[in-house]
C-alpha positions in Angstrom: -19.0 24.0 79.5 -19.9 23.8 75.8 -19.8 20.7 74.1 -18.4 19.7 70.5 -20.5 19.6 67.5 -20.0 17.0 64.8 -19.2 19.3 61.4 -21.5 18.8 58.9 -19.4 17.9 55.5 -20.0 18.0 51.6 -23.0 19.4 50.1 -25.0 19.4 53.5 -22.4 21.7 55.3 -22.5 24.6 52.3 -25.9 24.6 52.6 -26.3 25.0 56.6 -23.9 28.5 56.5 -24.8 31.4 54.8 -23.0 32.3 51.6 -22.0 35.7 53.1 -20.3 33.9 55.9 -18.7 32.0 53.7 -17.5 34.7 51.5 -16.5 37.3 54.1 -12.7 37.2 55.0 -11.2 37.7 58.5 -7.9 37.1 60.5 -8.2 35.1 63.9 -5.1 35.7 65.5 -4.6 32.7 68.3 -1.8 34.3 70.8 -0.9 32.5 73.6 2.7 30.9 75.4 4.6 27.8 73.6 2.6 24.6 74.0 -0.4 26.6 74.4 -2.6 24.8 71.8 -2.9 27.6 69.1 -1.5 25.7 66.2 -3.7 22.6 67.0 -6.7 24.4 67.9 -6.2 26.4 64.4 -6.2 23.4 62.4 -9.0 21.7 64.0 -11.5 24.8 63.2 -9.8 25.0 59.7 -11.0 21.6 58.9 -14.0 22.6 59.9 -14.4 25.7 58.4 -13.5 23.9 55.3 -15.9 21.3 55.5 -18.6 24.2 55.5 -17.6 25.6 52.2 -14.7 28.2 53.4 -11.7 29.8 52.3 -9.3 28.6 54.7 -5.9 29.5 55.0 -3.8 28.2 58.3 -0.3 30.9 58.7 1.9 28.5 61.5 4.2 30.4 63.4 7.1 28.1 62.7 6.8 27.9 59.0 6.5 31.4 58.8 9.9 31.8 60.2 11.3 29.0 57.8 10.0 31.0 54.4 9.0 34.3 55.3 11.2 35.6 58.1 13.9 33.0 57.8 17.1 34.9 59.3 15.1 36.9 62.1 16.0 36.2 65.5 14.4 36.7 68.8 15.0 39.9 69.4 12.2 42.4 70.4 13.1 44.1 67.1 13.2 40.9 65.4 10.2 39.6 67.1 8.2 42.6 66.2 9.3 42.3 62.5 8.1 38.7 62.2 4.6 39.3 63.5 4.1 42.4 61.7 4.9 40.5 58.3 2.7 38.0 59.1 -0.2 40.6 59.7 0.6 42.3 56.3 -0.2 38.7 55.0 -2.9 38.0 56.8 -4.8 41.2 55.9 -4.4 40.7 52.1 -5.6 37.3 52.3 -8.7 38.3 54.4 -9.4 41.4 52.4 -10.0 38.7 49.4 -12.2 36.7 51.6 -10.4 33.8 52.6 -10.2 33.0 57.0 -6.8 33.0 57.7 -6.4 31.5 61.2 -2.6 32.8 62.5 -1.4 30.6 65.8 1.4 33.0 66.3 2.4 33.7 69.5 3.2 37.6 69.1 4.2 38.0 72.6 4.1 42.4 72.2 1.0 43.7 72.4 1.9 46.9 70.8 3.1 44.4 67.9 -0.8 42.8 67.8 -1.9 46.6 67.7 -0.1 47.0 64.9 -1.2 44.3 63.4 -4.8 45.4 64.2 -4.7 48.5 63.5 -3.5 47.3 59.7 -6.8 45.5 59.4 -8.8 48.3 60.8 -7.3 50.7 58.2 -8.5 48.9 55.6 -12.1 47.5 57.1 -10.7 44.0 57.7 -12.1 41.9 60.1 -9.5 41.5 63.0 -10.2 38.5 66.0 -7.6 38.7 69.0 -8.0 35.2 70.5 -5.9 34.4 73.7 -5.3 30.9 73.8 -4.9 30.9 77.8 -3.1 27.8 78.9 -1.1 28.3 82.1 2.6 27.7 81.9 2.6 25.2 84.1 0.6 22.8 81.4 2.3 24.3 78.3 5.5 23.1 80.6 4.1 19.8 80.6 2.8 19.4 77.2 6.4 20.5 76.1 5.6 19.9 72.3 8.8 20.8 70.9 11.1 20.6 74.0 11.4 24.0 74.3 10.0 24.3 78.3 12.8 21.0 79.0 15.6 22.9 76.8 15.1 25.8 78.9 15.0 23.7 82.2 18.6 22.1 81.3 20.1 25.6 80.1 20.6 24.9 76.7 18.3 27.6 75.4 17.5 30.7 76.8 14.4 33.8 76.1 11.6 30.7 76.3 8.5 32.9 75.7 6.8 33.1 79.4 9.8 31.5 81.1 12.8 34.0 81.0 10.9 36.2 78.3 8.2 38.5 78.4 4.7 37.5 77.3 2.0 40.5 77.5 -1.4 38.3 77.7 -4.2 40.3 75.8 -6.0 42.6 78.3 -9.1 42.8 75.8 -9.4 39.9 73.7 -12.2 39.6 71.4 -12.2 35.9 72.8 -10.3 33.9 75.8 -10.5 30.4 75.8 -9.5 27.9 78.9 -7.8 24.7 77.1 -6.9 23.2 80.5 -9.4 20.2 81.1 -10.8 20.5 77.8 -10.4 18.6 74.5 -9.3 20.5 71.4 -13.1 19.5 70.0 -14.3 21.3 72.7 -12.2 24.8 71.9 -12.4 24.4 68.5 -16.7 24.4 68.9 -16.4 27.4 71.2 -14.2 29.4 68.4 -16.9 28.1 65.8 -19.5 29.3 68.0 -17.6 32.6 68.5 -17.4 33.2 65.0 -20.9 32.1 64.1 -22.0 35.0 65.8 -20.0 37.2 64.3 -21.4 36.1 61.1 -18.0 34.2 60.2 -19.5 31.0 60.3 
């Protein structure tokens, strides 16, 4: 088990990464069920990503859906529409050198495909990370209610529950969150992209 790092900040931290790194745009796409951890594992790196002298830009899932995709549903249409919007985003932003960390959790893998195979048409860099918390502790976690709503009948096509989620066969990175701290994902994914050249 890997442990957490404390981020170097100011002056200090621009000076420990290399200005490539620093300059060199990619999408890290954290997929994974509700509750998973993505968002909060996204803005833990980000901070320190940003501390290091990075272009950071964080694209949450849910405020996607409030601006961008506001009026989509959940169907497998609508579901494949949202993420594919979000990947036409998150290319442009990465093309112009800025790491855009997307905790979506794009539950198609033909729509992550798509999304990849965006990137790859134009030489982005593309990072399929499967955030892979069991449902059983994103049940418990529960962050928005969601897993409880479900339970009591009062929503139904729960990502994982009583809706399909096809888990990343390949990932460029899985990461275990159950037992761990966030510190101690986040420094994994730093470590991940650091040799990459990300970082």
């Amino acid at each position: 088990m890997s442990t957490a790092t404390t981020p170097a900040t100011g002056e200090a931290a621009e000076a420990a990464v290399p200005a490539a790194a620093c300059e060199r745009g990619a999408t890290v796409w954290l997929t994974g069920l509700p509750s998973a951890g993505k968002t909060t594992l996204a803005f833990a790196l980000a901070e320190r990503l940003r501390a290091e002298g990075h272009k950071v830009e964080v694209l949450d899932g849910d405020e996607i859906r409030e601006f961008l995709s506001k009026g989509l549903g959940f169907t497998r249409e609508d579901r494949h529409t949202n993420v594919t919007r979000i990947g036409f985003v998150a290319e442009k932003l990465a093309a112009n050198g800025v790491k855009v960390l997307a905790p979506v959790i794009a539950p198609f893998a033909d729509s992550r495909a798509a999304v990849r195979e965006r990137h790859l048409a134009n030489g982005t860099d593309f990072l399929e990370i499967h955030v892979a918390t069991p449902v059983e502790l994103c049940s418990e976690r529960d962050v928005k209610g969601l897993y409880a709503k479900q339970a009591a009948g009062e929503i139904s096509g729960l990502t994982g529950v009583d809706d399909p989620y096809e888990a990343p066969e390949d990932p460029e990175l899985r990461i275990q969150t159950q037992g761990r701290t966030v510190a101690e994902s986040a420094a994994d994914l730093h470590a991940f992209l650091t040799e990459r050249g990300l970082a």
